[in-house]
TORKOL-780692 format. One record per residue: y, z, x of N, C-alpha, C, O in turn; residue in three letters. Coordinates in pm, 1 decimal. Last residue first. Layout:
BEGIN
n.py | n.pz | n.px | ca.py | ca.pz | ca.px | c.py | c.pz | c.px | o.py | o.pz | o.px | pamar
Y | Z | X | Y | Z | X | Y | Z | X | Y | Z | X | ALA .
...
//
This chain:
BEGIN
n.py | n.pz | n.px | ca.py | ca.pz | ca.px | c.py | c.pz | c.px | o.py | o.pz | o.px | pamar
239.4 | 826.4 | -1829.5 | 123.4 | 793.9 | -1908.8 | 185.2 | 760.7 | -2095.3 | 103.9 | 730.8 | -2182.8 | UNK .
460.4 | 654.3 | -1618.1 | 431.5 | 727.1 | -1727.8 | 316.8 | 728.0 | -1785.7 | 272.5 | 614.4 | -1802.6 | UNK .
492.7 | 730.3 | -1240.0 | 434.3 | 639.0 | -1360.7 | 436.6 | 740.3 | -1464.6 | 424.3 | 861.5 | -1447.3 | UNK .
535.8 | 709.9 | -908.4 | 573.4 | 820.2 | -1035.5 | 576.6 | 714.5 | -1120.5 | 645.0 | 614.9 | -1097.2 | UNK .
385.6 | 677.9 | -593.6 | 398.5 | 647.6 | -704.8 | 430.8 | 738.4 | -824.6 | 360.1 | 837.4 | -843.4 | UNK .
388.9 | 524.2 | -284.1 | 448.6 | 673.0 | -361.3 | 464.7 | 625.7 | -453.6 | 543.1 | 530.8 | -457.4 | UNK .
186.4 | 404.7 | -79.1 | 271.7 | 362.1 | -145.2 | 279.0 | 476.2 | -272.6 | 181.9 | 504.3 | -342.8 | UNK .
184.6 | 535.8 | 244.6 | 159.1 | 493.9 | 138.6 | 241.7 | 410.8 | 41.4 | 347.4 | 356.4 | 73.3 | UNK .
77.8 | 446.3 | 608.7 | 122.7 | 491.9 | 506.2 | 55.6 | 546.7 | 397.6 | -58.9 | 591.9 | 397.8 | UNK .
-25.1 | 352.9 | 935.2 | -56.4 | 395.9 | 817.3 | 41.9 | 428.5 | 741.0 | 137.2 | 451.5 | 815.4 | UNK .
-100.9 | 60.7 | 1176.8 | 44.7 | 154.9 | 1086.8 | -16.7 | 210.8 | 957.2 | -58.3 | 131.2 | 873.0 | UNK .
-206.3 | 0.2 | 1477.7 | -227.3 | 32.3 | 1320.6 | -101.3 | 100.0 | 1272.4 | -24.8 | 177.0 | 1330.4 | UNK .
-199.5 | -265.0 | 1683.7 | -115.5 | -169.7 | 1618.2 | -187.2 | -142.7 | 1521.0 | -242.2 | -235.1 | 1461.0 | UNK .
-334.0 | -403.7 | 2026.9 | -326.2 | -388.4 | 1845.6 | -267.0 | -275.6 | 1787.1 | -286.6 | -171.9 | 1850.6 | UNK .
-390.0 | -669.2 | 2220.4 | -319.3 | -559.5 | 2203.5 | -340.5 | -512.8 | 2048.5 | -362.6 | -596.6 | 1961.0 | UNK .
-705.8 | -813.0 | 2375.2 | -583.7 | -848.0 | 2329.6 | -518.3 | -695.2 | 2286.2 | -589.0 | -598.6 | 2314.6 | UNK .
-946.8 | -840.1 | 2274.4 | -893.4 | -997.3 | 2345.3 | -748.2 | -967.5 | 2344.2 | -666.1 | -1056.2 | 2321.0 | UNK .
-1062.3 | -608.8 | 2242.1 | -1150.0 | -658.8 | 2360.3 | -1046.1 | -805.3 | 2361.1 | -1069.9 | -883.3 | 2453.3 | UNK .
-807.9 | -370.7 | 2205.3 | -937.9 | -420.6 | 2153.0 | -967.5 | -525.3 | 2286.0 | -912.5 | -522.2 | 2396.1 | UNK .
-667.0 | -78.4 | 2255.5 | -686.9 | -225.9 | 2274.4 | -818.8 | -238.0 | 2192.6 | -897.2 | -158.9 | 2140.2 | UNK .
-398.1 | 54.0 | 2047.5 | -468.2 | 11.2 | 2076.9 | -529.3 | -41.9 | 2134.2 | -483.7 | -152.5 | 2105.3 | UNK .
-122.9 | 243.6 | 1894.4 | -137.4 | 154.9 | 1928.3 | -266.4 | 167.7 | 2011.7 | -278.0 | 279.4 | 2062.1 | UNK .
-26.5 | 355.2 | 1579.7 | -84.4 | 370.5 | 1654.0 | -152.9 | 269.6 | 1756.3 | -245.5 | 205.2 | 1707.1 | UNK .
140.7 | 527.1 | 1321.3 | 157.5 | 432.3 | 1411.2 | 115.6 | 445.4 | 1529.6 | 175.1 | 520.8 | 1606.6 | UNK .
242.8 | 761.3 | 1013.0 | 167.6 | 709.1 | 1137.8 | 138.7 | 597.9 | 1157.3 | 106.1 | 529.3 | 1060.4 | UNK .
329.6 | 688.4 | 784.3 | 304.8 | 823.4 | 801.8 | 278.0 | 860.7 | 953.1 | 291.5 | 973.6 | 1000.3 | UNK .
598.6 | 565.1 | 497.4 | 515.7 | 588.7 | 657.4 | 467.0 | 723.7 | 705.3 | 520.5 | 833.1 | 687.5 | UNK .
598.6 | 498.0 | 181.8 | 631.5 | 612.4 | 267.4 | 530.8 | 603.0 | 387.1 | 410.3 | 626.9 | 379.4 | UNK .
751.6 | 306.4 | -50.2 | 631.1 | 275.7 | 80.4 | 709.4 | 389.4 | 157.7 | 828.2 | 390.4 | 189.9 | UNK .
723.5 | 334.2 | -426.9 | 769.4 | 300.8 | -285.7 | 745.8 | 354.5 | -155.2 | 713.9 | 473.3 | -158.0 | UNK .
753.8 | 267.5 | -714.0 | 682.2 | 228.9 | -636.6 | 778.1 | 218.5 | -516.3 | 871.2 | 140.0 | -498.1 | UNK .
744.9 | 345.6 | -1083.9 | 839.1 | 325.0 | -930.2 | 738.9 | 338.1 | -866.0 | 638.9 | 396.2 | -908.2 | UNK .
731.2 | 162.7 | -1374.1 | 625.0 | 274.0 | -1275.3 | 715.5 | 215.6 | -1118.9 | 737.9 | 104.9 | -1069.9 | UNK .
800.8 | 168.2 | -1722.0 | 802.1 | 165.1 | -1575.5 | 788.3 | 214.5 | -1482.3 | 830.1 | 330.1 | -1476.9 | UNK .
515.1 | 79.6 | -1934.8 | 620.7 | 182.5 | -1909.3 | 620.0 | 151.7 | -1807.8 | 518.6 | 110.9 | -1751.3 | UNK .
313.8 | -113.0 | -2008.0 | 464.8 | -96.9 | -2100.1 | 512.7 | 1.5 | -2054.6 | 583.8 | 51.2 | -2141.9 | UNK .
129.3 | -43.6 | -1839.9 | 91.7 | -0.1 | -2007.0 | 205.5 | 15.9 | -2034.5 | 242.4 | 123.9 | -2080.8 | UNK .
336.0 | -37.0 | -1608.5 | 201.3 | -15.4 | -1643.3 | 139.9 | 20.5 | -1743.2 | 87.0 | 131.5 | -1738.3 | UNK .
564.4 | -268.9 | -1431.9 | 533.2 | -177.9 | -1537.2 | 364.7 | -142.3 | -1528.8 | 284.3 | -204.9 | -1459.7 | UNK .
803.6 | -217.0 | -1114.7 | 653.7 | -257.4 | -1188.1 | 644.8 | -167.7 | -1315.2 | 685.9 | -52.3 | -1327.9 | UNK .
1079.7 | -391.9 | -1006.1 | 1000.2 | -251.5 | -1083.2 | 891.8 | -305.8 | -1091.4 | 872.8 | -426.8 | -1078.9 | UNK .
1118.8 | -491.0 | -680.4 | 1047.1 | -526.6 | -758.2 | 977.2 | -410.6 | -909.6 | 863.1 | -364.8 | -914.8 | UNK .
1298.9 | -363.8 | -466.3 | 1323.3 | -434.2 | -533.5 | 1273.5 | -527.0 | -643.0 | 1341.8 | -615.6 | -694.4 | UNK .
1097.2 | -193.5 | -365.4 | 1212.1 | -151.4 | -364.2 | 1299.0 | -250.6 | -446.6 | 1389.6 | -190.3 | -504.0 | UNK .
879.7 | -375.4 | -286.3 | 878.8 | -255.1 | -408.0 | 943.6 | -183.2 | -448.4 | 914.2 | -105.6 | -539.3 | UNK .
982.1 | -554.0 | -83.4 | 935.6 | -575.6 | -230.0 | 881.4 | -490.3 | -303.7 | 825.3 | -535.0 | -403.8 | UNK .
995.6 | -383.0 | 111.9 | 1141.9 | -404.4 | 39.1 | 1119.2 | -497.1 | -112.2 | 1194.0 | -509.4 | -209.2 | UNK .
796.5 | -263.6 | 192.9 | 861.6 | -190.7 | 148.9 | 957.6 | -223.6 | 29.6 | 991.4 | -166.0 | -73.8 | UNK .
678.7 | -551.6 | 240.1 | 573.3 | -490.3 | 175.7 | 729.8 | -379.6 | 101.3 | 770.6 | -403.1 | -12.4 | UNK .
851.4 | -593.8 | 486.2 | 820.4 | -689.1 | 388.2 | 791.9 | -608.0 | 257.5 | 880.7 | -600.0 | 172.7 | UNK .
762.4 | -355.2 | 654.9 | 917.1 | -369.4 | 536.9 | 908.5 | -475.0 | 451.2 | 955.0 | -460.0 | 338.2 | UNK .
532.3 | -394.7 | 733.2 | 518.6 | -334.1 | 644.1 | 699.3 | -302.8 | 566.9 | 733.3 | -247.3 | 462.4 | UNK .
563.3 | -662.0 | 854.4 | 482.6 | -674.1 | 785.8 | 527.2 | -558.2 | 640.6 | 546.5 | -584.9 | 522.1 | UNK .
746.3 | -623.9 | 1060.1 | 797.7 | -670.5 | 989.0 | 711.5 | -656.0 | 842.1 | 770.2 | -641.6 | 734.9 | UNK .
553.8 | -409.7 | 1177.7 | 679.2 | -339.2 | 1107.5 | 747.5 | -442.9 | 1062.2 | 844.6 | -398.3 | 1001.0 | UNK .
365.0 | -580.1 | 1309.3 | 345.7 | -420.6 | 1181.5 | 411.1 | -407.4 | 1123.9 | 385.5 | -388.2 | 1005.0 | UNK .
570.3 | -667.5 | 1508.5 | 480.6 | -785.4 | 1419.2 | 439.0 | -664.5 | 1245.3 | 474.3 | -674.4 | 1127.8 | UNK .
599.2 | -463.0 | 1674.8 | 707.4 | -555.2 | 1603.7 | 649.4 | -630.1 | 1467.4 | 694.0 | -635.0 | 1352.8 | UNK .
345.1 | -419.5 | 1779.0 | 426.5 | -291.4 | 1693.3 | 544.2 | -410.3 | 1604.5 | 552.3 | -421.4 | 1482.2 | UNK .
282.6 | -628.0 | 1918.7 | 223.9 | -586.6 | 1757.2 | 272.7 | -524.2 | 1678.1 | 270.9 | -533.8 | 1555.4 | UNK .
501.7 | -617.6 | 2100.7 | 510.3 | -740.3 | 1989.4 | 431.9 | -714.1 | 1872.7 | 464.6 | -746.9 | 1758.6 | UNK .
423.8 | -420.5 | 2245.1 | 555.3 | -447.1 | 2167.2 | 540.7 | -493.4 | 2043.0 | 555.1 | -447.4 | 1929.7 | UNK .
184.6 | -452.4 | 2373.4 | 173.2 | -346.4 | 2233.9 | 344.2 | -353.5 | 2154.4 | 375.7 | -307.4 | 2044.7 | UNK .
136.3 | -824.5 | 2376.8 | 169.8 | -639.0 | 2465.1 | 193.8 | -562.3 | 2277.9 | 207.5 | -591.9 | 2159.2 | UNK .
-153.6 | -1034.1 | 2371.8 | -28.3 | -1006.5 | 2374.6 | 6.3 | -852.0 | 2402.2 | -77.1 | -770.6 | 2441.7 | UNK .
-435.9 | -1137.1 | 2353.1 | -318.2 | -1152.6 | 2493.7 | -170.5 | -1094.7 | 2516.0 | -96.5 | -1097.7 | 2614.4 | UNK .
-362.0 | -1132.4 | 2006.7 | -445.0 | -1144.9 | 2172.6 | -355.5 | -1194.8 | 2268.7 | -251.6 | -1261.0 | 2270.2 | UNK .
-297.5 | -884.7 | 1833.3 | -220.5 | -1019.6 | 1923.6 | -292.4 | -977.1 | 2025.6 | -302.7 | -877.0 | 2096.5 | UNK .
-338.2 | -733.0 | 1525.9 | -377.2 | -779.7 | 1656.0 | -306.3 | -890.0 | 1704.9 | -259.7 | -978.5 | 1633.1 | UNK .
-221.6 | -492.3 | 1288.8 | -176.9 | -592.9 | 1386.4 | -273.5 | -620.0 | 1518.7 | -282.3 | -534.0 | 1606.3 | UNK .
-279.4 | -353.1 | 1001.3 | -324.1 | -350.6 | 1159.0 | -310.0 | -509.0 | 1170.0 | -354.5 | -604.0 | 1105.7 | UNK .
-132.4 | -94.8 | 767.2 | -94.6 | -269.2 | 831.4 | -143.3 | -227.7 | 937.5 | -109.5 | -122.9 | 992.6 | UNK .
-253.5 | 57.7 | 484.3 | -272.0 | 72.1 | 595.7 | -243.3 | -86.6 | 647.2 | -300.8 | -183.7 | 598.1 | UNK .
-213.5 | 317.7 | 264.1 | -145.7 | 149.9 | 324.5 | -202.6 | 159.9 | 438.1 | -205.2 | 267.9 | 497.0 | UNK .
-318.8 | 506.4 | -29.1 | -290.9 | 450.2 | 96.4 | -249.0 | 333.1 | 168.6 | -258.7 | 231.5 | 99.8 | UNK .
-120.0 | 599.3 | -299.7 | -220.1 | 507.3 | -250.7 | -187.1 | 457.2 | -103.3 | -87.8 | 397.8 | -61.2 | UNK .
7.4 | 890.6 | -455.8 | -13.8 | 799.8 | -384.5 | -135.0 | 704.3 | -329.8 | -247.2 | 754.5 | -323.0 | UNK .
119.7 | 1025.1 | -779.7 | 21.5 | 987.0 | -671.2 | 50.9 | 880.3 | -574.4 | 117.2 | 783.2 | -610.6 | UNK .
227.5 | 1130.8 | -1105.4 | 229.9 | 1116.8 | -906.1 | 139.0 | 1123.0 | -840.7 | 68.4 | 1223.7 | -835.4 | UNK .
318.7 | 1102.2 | -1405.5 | 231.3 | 1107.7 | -1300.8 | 266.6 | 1086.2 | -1182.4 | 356.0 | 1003.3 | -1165.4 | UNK .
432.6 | 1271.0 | -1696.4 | 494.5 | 1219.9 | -1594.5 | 341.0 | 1196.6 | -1463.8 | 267.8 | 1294.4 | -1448.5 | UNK .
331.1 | 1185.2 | -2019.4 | 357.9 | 1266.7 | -1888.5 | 362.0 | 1199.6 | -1816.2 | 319.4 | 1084.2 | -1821.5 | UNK .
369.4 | 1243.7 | -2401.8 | 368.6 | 1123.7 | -2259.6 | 412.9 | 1224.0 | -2123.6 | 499.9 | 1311.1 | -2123.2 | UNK .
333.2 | 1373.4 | -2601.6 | 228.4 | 1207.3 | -2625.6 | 296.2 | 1129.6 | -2490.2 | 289.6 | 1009.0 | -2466.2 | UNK .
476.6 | 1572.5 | -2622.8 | 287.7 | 1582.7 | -2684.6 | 266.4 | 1428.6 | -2606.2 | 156.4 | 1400.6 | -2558.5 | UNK .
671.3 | 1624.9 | -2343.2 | 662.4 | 1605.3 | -2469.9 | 501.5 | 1586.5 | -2514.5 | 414.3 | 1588.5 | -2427.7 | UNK .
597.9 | 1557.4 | -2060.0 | 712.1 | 1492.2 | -2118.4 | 750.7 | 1471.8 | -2303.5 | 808.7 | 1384.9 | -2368.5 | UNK .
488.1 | 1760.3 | -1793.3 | 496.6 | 1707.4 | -1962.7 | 634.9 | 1670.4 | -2028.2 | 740.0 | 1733.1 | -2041.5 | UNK .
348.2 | 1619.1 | -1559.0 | 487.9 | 1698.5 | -1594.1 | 468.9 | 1625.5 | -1758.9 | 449.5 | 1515.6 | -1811.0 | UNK .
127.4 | 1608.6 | -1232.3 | 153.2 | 1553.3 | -1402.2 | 261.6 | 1656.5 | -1459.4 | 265.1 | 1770.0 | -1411.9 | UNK .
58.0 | 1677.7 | -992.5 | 135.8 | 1564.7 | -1008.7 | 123.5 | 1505.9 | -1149.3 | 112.4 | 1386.5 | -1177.0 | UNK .
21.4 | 1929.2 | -838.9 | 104.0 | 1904.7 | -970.6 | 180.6 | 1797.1 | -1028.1 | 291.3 | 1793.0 | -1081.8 | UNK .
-132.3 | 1813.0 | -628.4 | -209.8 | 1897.6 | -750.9 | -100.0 | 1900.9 | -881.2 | -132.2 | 1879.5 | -998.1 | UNK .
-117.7 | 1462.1 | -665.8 | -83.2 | 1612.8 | -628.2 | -140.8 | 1689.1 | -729.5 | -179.9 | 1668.5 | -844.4 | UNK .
-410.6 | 1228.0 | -602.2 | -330.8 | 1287.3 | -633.9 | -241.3 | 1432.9 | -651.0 | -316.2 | 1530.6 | -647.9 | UNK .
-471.3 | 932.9 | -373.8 | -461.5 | 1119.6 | -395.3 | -348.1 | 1116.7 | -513.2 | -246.7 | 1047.9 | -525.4 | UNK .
-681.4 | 669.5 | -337.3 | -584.8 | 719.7 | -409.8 | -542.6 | 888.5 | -459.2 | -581.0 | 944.9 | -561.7 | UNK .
-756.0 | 446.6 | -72.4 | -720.4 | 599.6 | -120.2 | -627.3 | 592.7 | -214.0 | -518.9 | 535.4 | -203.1 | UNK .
-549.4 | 138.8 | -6.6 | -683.7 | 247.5 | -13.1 | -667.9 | 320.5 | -124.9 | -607.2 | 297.8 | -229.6 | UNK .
-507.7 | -155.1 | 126.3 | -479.3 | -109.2 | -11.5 | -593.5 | 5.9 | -57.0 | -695.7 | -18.3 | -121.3 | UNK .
-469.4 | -287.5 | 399.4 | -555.7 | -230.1 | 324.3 | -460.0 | -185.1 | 222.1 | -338.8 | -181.8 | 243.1 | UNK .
-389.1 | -599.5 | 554.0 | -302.4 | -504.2 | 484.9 | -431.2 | -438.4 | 378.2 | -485.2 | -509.9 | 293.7 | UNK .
-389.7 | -799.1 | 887.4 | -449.2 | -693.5 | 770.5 | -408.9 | -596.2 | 685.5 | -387.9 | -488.5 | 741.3 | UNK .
-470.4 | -998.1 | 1138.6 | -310.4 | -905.2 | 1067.1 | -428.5 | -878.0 | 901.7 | -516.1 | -944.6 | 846.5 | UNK .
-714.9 | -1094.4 | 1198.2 | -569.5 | -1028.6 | 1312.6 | -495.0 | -948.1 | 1242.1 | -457.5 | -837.2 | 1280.3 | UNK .
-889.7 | -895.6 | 952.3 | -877.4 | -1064.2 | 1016.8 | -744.6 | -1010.0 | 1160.1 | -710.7 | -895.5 | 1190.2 | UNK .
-1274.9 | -789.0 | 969.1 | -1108.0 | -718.8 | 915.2 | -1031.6 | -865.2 | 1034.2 | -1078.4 | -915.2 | 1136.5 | UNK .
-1579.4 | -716.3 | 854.6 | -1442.4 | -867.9 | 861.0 | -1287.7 | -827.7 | 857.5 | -1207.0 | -835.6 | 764.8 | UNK .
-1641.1 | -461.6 | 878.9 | -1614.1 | -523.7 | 994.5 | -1515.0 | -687.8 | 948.8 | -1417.9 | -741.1 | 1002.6 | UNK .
-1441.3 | -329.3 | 608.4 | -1559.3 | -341.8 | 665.6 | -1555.3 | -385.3 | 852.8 | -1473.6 | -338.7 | 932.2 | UNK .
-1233.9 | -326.5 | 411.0 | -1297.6 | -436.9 | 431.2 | -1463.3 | -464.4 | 530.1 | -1549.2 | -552.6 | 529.9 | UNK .
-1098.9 | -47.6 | 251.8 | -1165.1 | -92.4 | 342.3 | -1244.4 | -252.2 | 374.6 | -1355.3 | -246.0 | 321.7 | UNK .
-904.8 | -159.6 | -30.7 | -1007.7 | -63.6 | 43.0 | -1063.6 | -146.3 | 145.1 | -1078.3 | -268.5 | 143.4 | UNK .
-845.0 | -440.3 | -137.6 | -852.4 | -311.1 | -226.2 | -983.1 | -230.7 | -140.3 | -1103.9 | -232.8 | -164.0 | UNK .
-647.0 | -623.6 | 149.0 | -788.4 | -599.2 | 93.4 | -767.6 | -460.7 | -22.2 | -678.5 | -380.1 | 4.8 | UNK .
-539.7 | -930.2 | 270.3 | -502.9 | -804.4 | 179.0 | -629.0 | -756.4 | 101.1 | -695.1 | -819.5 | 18.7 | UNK .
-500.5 | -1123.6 | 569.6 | -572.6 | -1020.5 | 476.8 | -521.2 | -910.1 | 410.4 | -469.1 | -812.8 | 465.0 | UNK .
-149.7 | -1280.8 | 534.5 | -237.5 | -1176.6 | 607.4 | -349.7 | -1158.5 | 505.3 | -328.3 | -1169.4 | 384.6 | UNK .
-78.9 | -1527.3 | 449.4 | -104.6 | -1546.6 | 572.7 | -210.5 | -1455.5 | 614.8 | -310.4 | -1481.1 | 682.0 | UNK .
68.1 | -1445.4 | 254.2 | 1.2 | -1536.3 | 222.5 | -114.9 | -1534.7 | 317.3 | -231.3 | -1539.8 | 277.6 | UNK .
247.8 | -1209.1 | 99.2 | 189.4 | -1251.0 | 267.0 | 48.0 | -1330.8 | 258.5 | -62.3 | -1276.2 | 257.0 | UNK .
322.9 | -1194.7 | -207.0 | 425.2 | -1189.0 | -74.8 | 362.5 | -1220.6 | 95.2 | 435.2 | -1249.8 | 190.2 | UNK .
25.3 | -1226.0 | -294.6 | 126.6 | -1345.8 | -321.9 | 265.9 | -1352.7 | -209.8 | 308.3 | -1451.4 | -149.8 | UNK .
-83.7 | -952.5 | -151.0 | -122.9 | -1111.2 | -127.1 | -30.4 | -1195.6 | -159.4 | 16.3 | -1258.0 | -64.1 | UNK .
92.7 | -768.4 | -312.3 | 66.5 | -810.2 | -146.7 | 78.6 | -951.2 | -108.7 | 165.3 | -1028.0 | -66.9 | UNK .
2.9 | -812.3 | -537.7 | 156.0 | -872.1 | -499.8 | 168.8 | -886.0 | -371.5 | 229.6 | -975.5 | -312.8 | UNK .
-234.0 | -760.3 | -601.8 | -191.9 | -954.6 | -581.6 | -75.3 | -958.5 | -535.4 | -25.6 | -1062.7 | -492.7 | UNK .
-278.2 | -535.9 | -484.6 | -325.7 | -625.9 | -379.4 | -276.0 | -717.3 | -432.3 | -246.0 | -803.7 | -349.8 | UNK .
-103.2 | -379.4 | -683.2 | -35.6 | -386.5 | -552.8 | -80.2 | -494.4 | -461.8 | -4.7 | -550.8 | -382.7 | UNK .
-253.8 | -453.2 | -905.3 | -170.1 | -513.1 | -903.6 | -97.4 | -499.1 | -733.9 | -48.3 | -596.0 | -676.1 | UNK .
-489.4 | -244.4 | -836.1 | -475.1 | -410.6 | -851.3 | -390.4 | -473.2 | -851.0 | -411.0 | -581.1 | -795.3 | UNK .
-318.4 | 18.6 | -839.2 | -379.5 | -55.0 | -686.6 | -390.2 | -206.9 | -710.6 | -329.9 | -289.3 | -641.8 | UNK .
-203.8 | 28.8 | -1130.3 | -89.8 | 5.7 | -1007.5 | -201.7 | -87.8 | -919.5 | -199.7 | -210.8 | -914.0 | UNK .
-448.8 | 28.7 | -1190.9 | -406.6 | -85.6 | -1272.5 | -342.6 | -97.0 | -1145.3 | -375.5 | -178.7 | -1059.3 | UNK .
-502.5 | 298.6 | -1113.0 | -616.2 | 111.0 | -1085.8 | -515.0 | 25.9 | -1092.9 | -492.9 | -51.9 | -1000.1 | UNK .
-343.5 | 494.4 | -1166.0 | -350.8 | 455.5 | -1036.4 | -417.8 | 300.3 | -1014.2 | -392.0 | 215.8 | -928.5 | UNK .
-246.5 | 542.2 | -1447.9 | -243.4 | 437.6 | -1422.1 | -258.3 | 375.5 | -1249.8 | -214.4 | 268.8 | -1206.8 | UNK .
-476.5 | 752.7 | -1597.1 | -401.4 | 726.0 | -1500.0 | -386.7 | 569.8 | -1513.2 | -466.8 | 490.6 | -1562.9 | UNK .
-639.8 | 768.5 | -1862.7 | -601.3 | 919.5 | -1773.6 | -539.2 | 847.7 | -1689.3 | -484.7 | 956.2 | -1669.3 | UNK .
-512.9 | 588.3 | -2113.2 | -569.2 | 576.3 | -2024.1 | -531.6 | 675.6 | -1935.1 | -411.4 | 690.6 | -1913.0 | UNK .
-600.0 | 478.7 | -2462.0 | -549.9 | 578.5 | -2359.2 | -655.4 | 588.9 | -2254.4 | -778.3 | 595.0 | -2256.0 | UNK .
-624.2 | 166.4 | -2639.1 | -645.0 | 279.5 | -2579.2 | -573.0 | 366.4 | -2417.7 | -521.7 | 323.7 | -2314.2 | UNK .
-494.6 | 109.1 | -2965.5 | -459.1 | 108.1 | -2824.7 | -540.3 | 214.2 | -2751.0 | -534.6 | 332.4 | -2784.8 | UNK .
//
């Protein structure tokens, strides 16, 4: 079996299919997308970790913490900064409440997962109104 210094990848890959499989509808991207970014958009970024985010759990298993960035941007053309903000925030409880109710494992051990907001920011663009909502998604995994 091999050992692995983190389970941040595995978590991020798996966060974009579950994204994707829960919001069919929106772009779900691993990092930045670039200029193709679509009306509704869910990034899957950054991965920090704390400086003391490992705890020994004995010779052969530790505790890890880190987070991975979120980022939900809402466009509605023609529309008011309400409705994006509205539109963000169904998006990103969607997102919350399936990690709140979904464990995830990672190399056979269970890894909690859950969506901490950080900032919300509203916009124009050239057809219309737009919201960004940043986060993360807060992670404590076993190695």
């Amino acid at each position: 079996m091999t050992w692995y210094p983190t389970t941040a990848f595995q978590v991020k890959r798996a966060a974009v299919q579950a994204i994707s499989a829960l919001l069919p509808d929106v772009q779900v991207t691993y990092g930045h997308p670039g200029r193709s970014v679509a009306a509704e958009w869910v990034c899957i970024g950054d991965v920090s970790w704390a400086s003391d985010g490992y705890a020994s759990l004995g010779d052969r298993q530790k505790e890890e913490r880190y987070s991975i960035s979120l980022t939900v941007d809402v466009q509605i053309s023609g529309g008011t900064f309400e409705a994006a903000e509205a539109r963000a925030a169904d998006l990103m409880a969607a997102i919350a409440l399936y990690f709140r109710s979904s464990p995830f494992m990672a190399f056979g051990r269970r890894t909690e997962i859950s969506v901490e907001m950080d900032s919300a920011s509203a916009y124009d663009y050239p057809n219309g109104r737009a919201v960004l909502f940043t986060g993360a998604l807060a992670v404590v995994s076993r190695l």
